[in-house]
N, C-alpha and C positions, 0 to 999 in steps of 0.2 A: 601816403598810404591810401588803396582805396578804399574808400568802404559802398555798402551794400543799405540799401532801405530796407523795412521791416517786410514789406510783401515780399521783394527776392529770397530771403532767408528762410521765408516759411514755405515758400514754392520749394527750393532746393531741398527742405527738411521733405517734404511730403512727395518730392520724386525718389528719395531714397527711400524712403517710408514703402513705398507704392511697389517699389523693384522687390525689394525682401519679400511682400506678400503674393506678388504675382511669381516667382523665381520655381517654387515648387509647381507652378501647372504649367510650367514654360520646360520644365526641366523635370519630371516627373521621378526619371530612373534614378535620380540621387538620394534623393527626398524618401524611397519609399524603405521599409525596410520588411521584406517578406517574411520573415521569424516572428514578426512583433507577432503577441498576443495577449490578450488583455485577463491580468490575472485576476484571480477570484479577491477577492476584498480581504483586509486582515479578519481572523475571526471576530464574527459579533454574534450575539446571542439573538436566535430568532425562530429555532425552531421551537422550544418550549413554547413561545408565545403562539404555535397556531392554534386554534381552534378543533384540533385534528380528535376525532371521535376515539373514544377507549376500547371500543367496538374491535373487532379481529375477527378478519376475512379470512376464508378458508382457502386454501391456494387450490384449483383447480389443476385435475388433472396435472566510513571512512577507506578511508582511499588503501590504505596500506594493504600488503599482502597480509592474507590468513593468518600466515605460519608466526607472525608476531602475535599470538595472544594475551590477553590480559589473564595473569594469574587471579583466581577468587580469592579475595580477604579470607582469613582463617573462619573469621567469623561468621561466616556465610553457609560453611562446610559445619558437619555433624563433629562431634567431637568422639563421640563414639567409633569404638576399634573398627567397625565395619565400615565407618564412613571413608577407611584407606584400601579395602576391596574393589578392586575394579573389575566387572565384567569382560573378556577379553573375548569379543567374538573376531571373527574374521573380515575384517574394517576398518579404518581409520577410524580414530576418536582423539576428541581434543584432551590436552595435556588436563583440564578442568573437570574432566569425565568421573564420574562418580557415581554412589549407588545414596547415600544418604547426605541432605542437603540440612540447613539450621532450619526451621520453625519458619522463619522472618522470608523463606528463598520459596517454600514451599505451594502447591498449589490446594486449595481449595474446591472442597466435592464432593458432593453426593456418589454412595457407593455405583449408581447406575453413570455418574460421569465420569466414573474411572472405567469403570467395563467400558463403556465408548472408547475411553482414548486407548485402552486396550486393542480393540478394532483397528484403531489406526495403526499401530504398532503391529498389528498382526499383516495389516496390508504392505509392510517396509520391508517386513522379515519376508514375505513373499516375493519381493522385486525379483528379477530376474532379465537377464542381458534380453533372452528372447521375447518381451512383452514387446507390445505394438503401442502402449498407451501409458503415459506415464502416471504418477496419484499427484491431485494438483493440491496443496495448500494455500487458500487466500485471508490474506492479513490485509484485512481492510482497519482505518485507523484516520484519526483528524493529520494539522500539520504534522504533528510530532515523527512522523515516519514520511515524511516526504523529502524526494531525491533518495529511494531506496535506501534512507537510515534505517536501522535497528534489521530490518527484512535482509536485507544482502547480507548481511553476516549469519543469518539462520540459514538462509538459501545453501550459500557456499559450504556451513558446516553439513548440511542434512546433505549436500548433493555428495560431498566427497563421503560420505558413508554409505549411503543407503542409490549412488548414482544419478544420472540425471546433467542437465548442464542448461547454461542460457538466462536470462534476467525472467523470462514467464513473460506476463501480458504487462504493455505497454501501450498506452493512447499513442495514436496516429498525430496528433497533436500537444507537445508535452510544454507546458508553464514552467515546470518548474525542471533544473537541471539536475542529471540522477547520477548517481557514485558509480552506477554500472553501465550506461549506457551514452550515448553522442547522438542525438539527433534532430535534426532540422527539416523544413520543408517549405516547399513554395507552392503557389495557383491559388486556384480560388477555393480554399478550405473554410471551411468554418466549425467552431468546436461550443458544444453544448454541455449543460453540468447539471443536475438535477441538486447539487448543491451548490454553496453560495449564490450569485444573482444567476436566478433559474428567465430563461429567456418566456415568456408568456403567451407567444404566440405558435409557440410549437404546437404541434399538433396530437403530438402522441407523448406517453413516458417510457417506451423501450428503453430505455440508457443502457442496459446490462450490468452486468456483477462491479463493471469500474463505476459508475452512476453518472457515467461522461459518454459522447459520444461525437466523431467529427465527420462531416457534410462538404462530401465533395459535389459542388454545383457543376462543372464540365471538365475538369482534369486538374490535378494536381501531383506533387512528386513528394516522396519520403526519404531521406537519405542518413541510415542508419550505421553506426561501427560502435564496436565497443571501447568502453572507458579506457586509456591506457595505463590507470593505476587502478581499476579494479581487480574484482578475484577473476583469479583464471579461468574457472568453470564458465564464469559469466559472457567469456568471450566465445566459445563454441555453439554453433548453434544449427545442426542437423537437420530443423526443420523449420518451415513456418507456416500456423492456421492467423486467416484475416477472418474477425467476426464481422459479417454485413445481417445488416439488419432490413430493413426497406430498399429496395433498388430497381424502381416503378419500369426502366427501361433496361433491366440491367448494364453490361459494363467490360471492362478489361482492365486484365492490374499485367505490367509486364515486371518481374525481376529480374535484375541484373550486378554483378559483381566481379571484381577481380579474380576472384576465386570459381565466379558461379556462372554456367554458362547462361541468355537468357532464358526465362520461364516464363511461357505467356501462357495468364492463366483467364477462364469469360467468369462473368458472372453472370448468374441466369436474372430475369427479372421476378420479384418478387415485394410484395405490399409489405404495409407497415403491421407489428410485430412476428416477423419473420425472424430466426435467429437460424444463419445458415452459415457453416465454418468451410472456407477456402484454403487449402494448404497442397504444402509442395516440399521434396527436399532439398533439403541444401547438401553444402560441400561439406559440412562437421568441420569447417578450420577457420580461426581466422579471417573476417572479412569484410569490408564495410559496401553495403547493398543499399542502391537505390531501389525502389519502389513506384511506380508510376499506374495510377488512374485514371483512366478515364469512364465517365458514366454522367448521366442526368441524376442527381441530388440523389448520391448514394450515401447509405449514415454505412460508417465504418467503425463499431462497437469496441475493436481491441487488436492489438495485432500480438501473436504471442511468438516469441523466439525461443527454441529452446530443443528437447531433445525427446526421443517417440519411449524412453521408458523412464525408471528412475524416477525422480520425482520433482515438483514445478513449486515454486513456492513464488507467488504472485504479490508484489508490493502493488494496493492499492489506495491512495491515500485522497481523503476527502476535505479541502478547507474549511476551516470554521464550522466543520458538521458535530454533532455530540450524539451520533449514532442512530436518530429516527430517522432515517433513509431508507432502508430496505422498505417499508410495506408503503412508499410511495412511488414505488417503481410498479412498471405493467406487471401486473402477477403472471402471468403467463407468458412471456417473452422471458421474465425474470427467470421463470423453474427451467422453460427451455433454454437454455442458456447455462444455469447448473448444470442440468441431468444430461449435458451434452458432454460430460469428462466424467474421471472418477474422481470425485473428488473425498478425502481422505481426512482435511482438519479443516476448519474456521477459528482464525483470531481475529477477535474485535478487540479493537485498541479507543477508546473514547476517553469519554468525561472532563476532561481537562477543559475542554469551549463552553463548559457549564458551569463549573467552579466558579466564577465571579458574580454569577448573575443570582445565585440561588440565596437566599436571604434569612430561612428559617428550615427544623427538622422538615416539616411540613413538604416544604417547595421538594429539598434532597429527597424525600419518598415518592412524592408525585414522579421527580426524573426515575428511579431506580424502579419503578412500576411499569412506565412508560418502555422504560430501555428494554425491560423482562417483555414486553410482547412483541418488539423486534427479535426476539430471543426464539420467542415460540413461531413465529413468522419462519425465521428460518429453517424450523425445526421440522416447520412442514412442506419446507423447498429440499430439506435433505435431511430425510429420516434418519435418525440416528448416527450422522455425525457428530463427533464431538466436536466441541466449542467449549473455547478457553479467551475469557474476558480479562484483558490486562488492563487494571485498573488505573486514575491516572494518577502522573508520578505526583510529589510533591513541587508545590509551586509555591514562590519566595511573591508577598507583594514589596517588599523594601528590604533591603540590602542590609542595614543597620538593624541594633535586637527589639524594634519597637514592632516590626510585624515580619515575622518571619515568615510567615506559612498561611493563607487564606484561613478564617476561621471554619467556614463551613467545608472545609477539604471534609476531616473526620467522618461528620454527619453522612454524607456522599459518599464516603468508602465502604461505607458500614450500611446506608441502605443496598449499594451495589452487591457487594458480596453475599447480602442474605436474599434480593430477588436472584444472583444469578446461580446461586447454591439451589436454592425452591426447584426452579427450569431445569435443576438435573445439566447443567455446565459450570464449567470447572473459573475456576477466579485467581485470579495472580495478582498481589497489591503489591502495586507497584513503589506506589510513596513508603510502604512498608520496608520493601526489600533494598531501598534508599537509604534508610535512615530511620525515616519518621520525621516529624516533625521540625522544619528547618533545615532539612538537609541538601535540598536544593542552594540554599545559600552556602552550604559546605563545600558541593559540588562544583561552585562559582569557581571556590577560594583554590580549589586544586591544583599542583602542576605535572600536566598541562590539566587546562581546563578542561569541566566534565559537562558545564552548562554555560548557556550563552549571556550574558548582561541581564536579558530581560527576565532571568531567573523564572521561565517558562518551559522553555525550548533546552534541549542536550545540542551539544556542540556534536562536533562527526566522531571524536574518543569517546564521547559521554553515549551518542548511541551505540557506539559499538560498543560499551561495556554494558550496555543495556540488552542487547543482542545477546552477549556471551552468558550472560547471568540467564536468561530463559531459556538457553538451547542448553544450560546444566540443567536447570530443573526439570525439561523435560525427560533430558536423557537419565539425568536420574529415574523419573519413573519409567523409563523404557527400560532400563537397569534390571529394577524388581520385578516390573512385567517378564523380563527373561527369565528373571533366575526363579520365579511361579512356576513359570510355564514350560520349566526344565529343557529352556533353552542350551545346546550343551557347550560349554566354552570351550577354545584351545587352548592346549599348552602352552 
């Protein structure tokens, strides 16, 4: 047999050693993976902790088809004879359509935040095939609604009533993978987040209404098609605006698709907080579209899909955020940026990335104080829209009955709903219309499951029954808004 002395063995260990580590710069295109992107952190608690003044700036100038719905628990429904009255206008509505909802379903409000959401309701009842401009709803919100949970199933219900079609706005850059949508890209991108790890050396805070925004350095490509088990509506898409924000030399974006002949569209040059919208039509069918830029370090804010009337209902989801986001965005890119649509409702969905860290009544008011002048922030980026805060669900910390449910949830629900009743918007308790207390672990126990392991998170059923239980209560009060307002039913 032969054998080998100690220095050969460690020479032959340290050439194979040396090939593995040189293999990726000898051989680059295998190694590299153009999708990667580096996602936001799990949530940690860290905006509480800033230093941020109490002070308030004045703003300057699930995969299944639909038609499967989840019936509501009886218990959820009014027991009262009227609560089997249904509104019948000339529209689709869900089998779950109702005019009185239980106590527990119900939303919360000051009489001037129902008159709002009246407004809103008044802007649905006006749609019309001939509009040029759709009403946009954005549901901004931490994980719990990322990868188009909870929002696709409101989207899909409100577009097949009230019209409309397409997922809304969607980052040029997407971490996380959506129920509605497929998309990838290559080149030299880069993607910014004014939540979780906020990059330091940026220059500016433009981010827009998503609080993200991605940096094409000299060309890059977007290759978009819809989900093939999402909702159908979602697949159609009529049109598309690209938000640019800064675009020092401007640029070219060319579209192209099976369906779509190309569309070469410039971009002008324009400085940092500029918010200028690019758009074009499409085919209305079917179709999965590349996207290709080129430009010197252009930020590309949002790219929205969807349709010129009817209405846009925008899943924007923030990691680990617990809702102080808006008033550290540029105030003025920010309004421009609003007041460039009509926009018709805001849902803020938070709290949940604070629940753990909050320790006493004390701390829970401090946040529910805090959150109310994000409230009024908005209030003054979009005068008298309503805003409806869905409070967060219940969260299990241990599976067994020795801790069911955080203790300071309560504290936390209860100062949320009395700051966001005060600001005149509307409050939806969500751990309420769950259960209460523990019921997240109930939701675990379901078959199929309604919530995920970490007794945190809803599984893709558990959003969608999350989804179906708020597009009843509101349509319940679009209900009674009708029948006030002697809306006239058909036969």
């Amino acid at each position: 047999m032969t054998t080998h002395s100690p220095l050969q063995s460690v020479l032959f260990i340290g050439l194979i050693v040396g090939a593995i580590y040189f293999l990726p710069f000898v051989f680059p295109a295998y190694f590299e993976d153009v999708n990667e992107v580096e996602l936001a952190p799990p949530p940690v608690w860290s905006e509480l902790l800033d230093t941020e003044q109490e002070s308030e700036d004045v703003v300057e100038v699930a995969v299944e088809d639909v038609s499967d719905v989840i019936i509501m628990p009886d218990s959820l429904l009014s027991d009262s004879s009227e609560s089997m009255a249904r509104i019948v206008l000339n529209r689709w509505s869900p089998r779950y359509d109702t005019i009185e909802v239980s106590s527990a379903l119900k939303l919360h409000g000051s009489e001037l935040a129902f008159e709002r959401l009246g407004v809103f309701f008044k802007l649905l009842e006006k749609i019309d095939t001939s509009d040029t401009e759709p009403i946009h709803v954005f549901h901004f919100g931490d994980s719990q609604i990322e990868g188009d949970r909870i929002t696709g199933l409101i989207r899909s219900s409100w577009q097949k009533s009230w019209g409309g079609s397409g997922p809304g706005l969607i980052p040029l850059v997407q971490p996380v993978p959506s129920l509605s949508i497929r998309q990838s890209y290559s080149g030299n991108i880069s993607r910014y987040t004014r939540f979780g790890v906020v990059d330091s050396t940026l220059e500016h805070s433009c981010y827009g209404a998503m609080a993200s925004f991605s940096r094409v350095h000299d060309d890059g490509v977007l290759t978009v098609k819809p989900h093939p088990g999402g909702f159908r509506l979602n697949k159609l898409w009529e049109s598309i605006e690209i938000g640019v924000g800064s675009a020092p030399l401007g640029g070219d974006i060319v579209i192209s698709g099976a369906n779509t002949p190309d569309i070469h569209l410039h971009i002008p040059p324009s400085s940092i907080g500029n918010h200028g919208l690019i758009s074009a039509d499409l085919s209305g069918v079917e179709d999965e579209l590349t996207i290709s830029f080129e430009g010197y370090e252009l930020d590309l804010t949002a790219i929205r899909l969807g349709s010129k009337n009817g209405i846009q209902v925008h899943n924007v989801p923030m990691r680990g955020s617990a809702g102080m986001i808006f008033r550290k965005l540029d105030q003025r890119h920010f309004q421009k940026y609003m007041n460039a649509w009509s926009v018709g409702l805001l849902i803020l969905q938070y709290g949940g990335n604070a629940v753990p860290y909050i320790a006493d009544s004390t701390a829970a008011e401090r946040y529910a104080r805090r959150f109310a002048s994000q409230l009024r922030y908005l209030q003054q980026v979009n005068p008298n829209t309503p805003i409806i805060v869905i409070g967060p669900s219940d969260m299990g910390v241990t599976s067994d009955s020795t801790n069911l449910t955080y203790p300071m949830l309560a504290p936390i629900r209860s100062a949320l709903k009395r700051h966001v009743m005060k600001e005149d918007c509307l409050y939806w308790d969500l751990s309420e219309v769950m259960g209460g207390s523990g019921s997240m672990v109930d939701w675990s126990k379901r078959e199929p499951r309604l919530s995920s392991p970490d007794l945190i998170h809803f599984t893709p059923k558990g959003a969608r029954k999350v989804g179906e239980l708020f597009d009843c209560v509101v349509r319940s009060e679009h209900n009674k808004w009708a029948n006030e307002n002697n809306q006239k039913p058909l036969d």
